[in-house]
N, C-alpha and C positions, 0 to 999 in steps of 0.2 A: 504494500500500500504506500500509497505517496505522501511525505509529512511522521513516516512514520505510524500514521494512526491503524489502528486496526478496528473491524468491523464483527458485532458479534452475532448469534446468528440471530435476535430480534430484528435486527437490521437492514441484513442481509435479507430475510423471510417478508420482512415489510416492501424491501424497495422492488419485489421481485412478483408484488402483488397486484394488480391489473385490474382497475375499475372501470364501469363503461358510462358513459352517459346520451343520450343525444338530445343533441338544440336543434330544433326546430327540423328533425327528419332525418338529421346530421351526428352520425356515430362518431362518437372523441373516445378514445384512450384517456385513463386518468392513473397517475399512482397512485396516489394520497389518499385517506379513509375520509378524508372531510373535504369540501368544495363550499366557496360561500357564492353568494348573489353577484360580486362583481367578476371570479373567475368563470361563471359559466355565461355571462355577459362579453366577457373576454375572448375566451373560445368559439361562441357562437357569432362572433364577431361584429356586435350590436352595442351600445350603450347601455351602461347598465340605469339607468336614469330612467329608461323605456318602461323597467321592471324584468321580473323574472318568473315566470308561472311553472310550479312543478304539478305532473301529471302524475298521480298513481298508477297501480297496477287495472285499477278498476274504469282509467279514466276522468277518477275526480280530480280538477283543477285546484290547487291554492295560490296564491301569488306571497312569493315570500318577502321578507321585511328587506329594507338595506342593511348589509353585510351578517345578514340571516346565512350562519351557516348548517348544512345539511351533510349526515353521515350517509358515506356507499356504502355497500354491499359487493363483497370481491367477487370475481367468477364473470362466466359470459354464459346467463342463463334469461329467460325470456324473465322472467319476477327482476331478474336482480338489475335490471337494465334501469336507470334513473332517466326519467322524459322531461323535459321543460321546452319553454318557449320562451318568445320575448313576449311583453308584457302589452 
């Protein structure tokens, strides 16, 4: 490792974990367990100002708060998939 550091294996096991999300029809890669309002604003390549609507599993819409963050769900499975839109 570079720096010296070394890496153990919660680390290793996190950075190696693959969240999915799609904005607006548009499948993103995510690593990270958490994503707030302004990063899937980011991604989705919109202003996050517009807003940001998450869609469950069911279809039900909520529009979340500004820098409202939201936990994934790792894997590539039709539940675990997180939907939003712009606002």
């Amino acid at each position: 490792m570079e720096g010296g550091q070394q890496v153990g294996p919660e680390a290793v096991e996190h950075s190696e974990r693959r969240y999915f999300v799609i904005i607006d029809g548009v499948e993103h890669i995510w690593h990270q367990p958490t994503i707030t309002t302004a990063q899937i604003a980011s991604l989705g390549g919109f202003d996050p100002a517009m807003g940001v609507i998450e869609i469950d599993g069911e279809n039900r819409e909520r529009t979340l708060a500004p820098g409202e963050t939201v936990e994934l769900k790792p894997g590539h499975g039709f539940a675990k998939k997180h939907k939003f839109k712009r606002g």
